[in-house]
Wavefront OBJ file of the C-alpha trace (Angstrom):
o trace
v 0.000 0.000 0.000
v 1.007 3.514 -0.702
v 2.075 6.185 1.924
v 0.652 8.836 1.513
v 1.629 11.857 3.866
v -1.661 11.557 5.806
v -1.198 8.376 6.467
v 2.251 9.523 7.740
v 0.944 12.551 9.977
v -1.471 9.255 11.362
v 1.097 7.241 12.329
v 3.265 9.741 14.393
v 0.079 11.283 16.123
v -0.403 7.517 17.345
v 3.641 6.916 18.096
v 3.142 9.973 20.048
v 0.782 8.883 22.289
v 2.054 5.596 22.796
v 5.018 7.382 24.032
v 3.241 9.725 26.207
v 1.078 6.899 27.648
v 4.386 4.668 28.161
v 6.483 8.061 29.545
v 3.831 8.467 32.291
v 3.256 4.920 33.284
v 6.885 5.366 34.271
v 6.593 8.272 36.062
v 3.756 7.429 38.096
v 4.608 5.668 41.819
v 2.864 2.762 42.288
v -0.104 2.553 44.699
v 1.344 2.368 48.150
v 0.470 -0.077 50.228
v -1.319 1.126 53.668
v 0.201 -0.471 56.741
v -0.887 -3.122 59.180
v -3.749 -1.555 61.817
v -2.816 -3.308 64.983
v -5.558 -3.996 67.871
v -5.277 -2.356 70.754
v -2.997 -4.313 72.932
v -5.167 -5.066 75.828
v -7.795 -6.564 73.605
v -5.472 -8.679 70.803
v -6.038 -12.001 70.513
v -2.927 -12.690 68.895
v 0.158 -11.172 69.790
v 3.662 -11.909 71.145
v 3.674 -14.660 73.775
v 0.355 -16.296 71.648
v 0.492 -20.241 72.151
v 0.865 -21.271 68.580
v 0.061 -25.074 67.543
v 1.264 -27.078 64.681
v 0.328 -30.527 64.389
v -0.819 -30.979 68.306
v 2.813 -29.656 68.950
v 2.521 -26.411 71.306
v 5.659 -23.485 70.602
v 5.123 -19.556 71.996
v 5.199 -16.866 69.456
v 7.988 -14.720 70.057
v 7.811 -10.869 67.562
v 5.497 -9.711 65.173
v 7.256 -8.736 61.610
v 5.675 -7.361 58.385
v 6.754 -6.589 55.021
v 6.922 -4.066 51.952
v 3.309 -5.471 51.162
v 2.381 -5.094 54.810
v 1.533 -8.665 55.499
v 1.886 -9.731 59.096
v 3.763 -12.536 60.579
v 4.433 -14.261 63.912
v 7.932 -15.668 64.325
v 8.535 -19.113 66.809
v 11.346 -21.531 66.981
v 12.189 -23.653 63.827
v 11.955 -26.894 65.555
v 8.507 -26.118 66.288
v 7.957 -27.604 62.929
v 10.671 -30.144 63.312
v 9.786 -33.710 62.629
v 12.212 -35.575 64.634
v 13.084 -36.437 67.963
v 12.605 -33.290 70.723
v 16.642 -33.805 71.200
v 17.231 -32.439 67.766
v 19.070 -29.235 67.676
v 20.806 -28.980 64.662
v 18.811 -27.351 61.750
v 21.046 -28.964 59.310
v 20.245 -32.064 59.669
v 16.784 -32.575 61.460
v 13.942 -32.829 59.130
v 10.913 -30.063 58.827
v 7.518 -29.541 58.381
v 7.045 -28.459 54.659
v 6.265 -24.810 54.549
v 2.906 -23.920 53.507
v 1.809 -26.320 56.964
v -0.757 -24.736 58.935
v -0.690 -23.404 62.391
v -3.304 -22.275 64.941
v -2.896 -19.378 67.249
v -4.591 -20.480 70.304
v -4.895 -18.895 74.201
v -5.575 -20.864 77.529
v -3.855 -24.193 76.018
v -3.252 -27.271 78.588
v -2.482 -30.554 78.439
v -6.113 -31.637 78.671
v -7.007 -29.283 75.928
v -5.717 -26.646 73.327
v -7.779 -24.239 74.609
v -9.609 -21.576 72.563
v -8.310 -21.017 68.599
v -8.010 -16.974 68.357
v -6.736 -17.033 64.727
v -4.909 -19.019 61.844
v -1.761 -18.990 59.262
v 0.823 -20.539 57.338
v 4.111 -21.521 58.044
v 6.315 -19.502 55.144
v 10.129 -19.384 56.446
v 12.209 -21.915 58.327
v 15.516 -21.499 59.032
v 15.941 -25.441 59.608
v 14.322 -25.771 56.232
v 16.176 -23.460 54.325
v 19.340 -24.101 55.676
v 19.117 -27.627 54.508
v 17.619 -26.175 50.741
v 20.801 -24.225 50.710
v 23.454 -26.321 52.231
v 24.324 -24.238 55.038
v 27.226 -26.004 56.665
v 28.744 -23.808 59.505
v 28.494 -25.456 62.843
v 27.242 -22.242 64.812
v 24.564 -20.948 62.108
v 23.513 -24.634 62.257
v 23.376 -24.998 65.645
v 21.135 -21.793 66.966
v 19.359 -20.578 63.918
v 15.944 -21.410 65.226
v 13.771 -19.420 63.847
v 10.048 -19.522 61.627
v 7.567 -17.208 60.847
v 4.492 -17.808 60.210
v 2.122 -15.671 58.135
v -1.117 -14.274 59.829
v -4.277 -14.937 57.468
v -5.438 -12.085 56.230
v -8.853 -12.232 58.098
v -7.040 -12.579 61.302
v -4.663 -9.433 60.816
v -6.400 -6.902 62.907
v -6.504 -9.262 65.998
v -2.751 -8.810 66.057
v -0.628 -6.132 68.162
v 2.987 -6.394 68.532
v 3.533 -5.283 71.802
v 4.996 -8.014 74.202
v 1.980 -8.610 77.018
v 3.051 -7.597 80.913
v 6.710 -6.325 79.363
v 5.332 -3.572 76.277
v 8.348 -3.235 73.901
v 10.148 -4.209 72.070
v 11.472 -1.102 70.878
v 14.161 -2.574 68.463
v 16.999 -4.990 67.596
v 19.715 -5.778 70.223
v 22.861 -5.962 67.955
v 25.522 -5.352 71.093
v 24.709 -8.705 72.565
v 24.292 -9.895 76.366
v 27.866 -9.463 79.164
v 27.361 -11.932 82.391
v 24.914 -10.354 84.711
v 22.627 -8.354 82.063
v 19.049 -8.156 83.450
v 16.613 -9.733 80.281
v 12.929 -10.147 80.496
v 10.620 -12.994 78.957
v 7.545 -14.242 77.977
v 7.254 -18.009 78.350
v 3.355 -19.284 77.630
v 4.247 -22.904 77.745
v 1.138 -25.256 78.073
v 2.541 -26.615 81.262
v 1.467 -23.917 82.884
v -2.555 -24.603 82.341
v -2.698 -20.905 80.740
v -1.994 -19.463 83.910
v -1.214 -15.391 82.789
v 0.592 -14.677 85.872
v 2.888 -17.837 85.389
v 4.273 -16.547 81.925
v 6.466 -12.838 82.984
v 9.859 -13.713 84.254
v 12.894 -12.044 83.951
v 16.562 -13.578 83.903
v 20.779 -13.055 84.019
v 22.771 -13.596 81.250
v 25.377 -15.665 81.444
v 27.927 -13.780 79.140
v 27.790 -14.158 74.959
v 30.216 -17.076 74.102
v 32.742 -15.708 71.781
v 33.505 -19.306 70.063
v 29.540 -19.709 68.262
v 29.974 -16.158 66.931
v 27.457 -14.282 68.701
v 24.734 -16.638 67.708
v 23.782 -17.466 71.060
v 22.756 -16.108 74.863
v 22.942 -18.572 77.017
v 21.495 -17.060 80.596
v 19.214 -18.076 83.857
v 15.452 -16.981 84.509
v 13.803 -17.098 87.825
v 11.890 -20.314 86.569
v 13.574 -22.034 83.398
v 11.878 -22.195 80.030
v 9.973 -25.077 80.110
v 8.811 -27.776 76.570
v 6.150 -25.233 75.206
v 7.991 -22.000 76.058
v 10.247 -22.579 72.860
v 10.436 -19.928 70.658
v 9.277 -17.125 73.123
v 11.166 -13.628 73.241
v 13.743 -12.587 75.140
v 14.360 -8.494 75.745
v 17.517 -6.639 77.117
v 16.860 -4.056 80.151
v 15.972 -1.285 77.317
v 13.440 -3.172 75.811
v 15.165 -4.469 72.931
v 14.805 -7.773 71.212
v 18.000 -10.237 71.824
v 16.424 -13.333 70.775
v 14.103 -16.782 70.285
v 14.316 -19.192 73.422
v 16.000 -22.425 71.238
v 17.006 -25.138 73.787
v 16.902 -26.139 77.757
v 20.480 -26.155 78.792
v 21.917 -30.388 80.365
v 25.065 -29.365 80.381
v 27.708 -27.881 81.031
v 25.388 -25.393 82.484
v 22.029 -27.399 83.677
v 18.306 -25.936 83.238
v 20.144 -22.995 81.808
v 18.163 -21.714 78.717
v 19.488 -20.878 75.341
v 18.437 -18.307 73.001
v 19.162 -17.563 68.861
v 21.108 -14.152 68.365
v 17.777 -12.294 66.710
v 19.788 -9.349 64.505
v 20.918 -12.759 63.163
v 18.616 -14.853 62.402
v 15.989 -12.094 60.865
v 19.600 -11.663 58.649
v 19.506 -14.782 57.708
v 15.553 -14.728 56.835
v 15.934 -11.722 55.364
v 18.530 -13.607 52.971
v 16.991 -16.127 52.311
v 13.313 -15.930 53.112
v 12.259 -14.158 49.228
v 9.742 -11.666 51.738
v 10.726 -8.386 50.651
v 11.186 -5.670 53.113
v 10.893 -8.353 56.152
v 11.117 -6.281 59.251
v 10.748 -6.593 63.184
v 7.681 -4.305 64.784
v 8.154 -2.380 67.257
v 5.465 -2.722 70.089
v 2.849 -0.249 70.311
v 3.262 -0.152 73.924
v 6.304 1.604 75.725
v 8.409 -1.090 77.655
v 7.972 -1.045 81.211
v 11.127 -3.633 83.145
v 8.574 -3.470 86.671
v 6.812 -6.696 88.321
l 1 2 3 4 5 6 7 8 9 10 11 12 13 14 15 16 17 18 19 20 21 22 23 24 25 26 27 28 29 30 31 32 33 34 35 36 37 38 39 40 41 42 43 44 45 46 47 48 49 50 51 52 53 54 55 56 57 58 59 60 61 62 63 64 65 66 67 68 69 70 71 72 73 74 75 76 77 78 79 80 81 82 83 84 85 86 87 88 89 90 91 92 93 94 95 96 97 98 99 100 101 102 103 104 105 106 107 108 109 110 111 112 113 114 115 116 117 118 119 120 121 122 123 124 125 126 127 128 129 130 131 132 133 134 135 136 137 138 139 140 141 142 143 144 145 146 147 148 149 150 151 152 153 154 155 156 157 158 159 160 161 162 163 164 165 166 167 168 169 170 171 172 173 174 175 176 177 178 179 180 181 182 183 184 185 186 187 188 189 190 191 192 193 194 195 196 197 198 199 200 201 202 203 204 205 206 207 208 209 210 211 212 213 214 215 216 217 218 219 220 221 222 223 224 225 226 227 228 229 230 231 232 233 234 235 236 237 238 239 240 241 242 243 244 245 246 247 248 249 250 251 252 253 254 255 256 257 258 259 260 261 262 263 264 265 266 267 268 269 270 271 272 273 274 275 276 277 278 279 280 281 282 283 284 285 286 287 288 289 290 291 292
C-alpha cells in the first residue's frame, strides 16, 4: 500500500501517544500499600507470647514482623515444625515440616485441651528448612538458627498487636549482645502452665555471649527455666530491645540454663533467604515497662 503523507501525519500522532502513555506509566509511583492496623494491645487475641500449635505440637510466638506489602507474621522456633526427635538441635540435619503447613494461634492451652483457637496462618520461612535447601554447613549458624515465621491470614490481621503482654516493647533490635549479669525479660506461655497469665512474665541473668559460636547465642538463667512449650518465646535486654528466640533447655555444662538464637541474626539470615521483601521486626505499640 502507498504512503501517503496523511497516512504519515497518522502514524506519528499515534507513536506519540504511545510514548506519552508509556512516559507516564513510568513516572507514576505505584499505589502504596497502607500499613498493618494493629488492635489495641489489651484486647489482641494474637500477639507476642500467643500459644501457637502445629500438628498438636505447642511453641510460643515470640515478635510480630511485616513486610513491603504489609503482610503480618508471627515468628517461633524452627523446631517447632521439626519432625524428629525433641533432642534435635541442629537445623542442618533434622527434618521439617514443609512450609505452607498450617498453624493455629490459640490462648488458655493445657495438656487436657488446646484451649480456645483466636486465629490461623501458614508456616512460610524456616531457618531449619532453608538451611538444609541451601546447604548451610557452619556449625554455629547450624546450631542456633531457630527461627520460623508464620504468616497471619489475612482475616485474622487486625486481631494482632505487637507489643509483648506484661513487658510492652520491644522497641528494636539488640545488635551489642548480652555481658554476664545483664538483666533480660521474657515471655514463656508454655502449656505446662494450664494458661496461667501470671505464670508466663519472668525475667533472667545472662550468662555472658560465648565468643567461640559467633554471637549466635545467649545462654542465661530466669527465675523459673523455660519449660517444653515455652520454645520460641522472646527474650528483651533491660531497654526493651529484642535479643532473641528461646532455642534449647540447657543439660550441660550449664544445667536448666536456657538458650536463646542471636535475633539481629537470624531475621539476617531470613531476610537472605526468606524471598519476603522488606521483612522487618515491629516495634510494640506499647512503651516497655522492666517493673513486676
Amino acid at each position: 500500500m502507498r504512503l501517503t503523507r496523511s497516512h504519515l501525519a497518522a502514524s506519528l500522532a499515534a507513536a506519540t501517544v504511545t510514548v506519552l502513555s508509556a512516559a507516564l506509566m513510568v513516572a507514576m509511583p505505584a499505589p502504596a500499600t497502607s500499613a498493618p492496623t494493629w488492635a489495641p494491645a489489651d484486647t489482641a487475641a494474637i500477639h507476642p507470647g500467643v500459644q501457637m500449635y502445629t500438628e498438636g505440637a505447642q511453641c510460643t510466638g515470640n515478635f510480630v514482623f511485616t513486610d513491603s506489602a504489609s503482610n503480618v507474621y508471627v515468628g517461633y522456633a524452627a523446631h517447632c515444625a521439626g519432625t524428629g526427635a525433641a533432642t534435635d538441635t541442629d537445623g542442618c540435619l533434622a527434618n521439617s515440616l514443609p512450609l505452607g503447613t498450617r498453624v493455629s494461634f490459640n490462648e488458655g492451652g493445657s495438656l487436657i485441651s488446646e484451649g480456645t483457637k483466636v486465629g490461623g496462618g501458614t508456616l512460610v520461612y524456616s531457618s531449619w528448612d532453608t538451611m538444609d535447601k541451601i546447604g548451610t554447613t557452619n556449625a554455629n549458624t547450624c546450631a542456633y538458627n531457630d527461627f520460623a515465621l508464620v504468616k497471619v491470614d489475612a482475616g485474622d490481621t487486625g486481631k494482632v498487636n505487637p507489643s509483648i503482654p506484661f513487658w510492652g516493647g520491644p522497641t528494636g533490635i539488640d545488635t551489642n549482645g548480652t555481658a554476664a549479669g545483664d538483666q533480660v525479660y521474657t515471655y514463656g506461655n508454655s502449656s505446662l502452665r494450664a494458661g496461667l497469665e501470671p505464670l508466663s512474665p519472668h525475667t533472667g541473668i545472662s550468662l555472658g555471649d560465648n565468643a567461640a559460636d559467633g554471637g549466635w547465642s545467649h545462654p542465661l538463667y530466669t527465675v523459673t527455666p523455660g519449660v517444653p512449650g515455652d520454645s520460641g518465646s522472646a527474650f528483651i535486654s533491660a531497654d526493651g530491645k529484642a535479643i532473641g528466640v528461646l532455642s534449647t533447655l540447657g543439660l550441660a555444662p550449664l544445667p536448666l540454663s536456657n538458650n536463646i538464637g542471636d535475633l539481629a541474626k537470624e531475621l539476617a539470615f531470613a531476610q537472605q533467604h526468606s524471598g519476603i521483601s522488606g521483612l522487618r521486626l515491629v516495634n510494640g505499640t506499647e512503651p516497655f515497662s522492666p517493673l513486676l
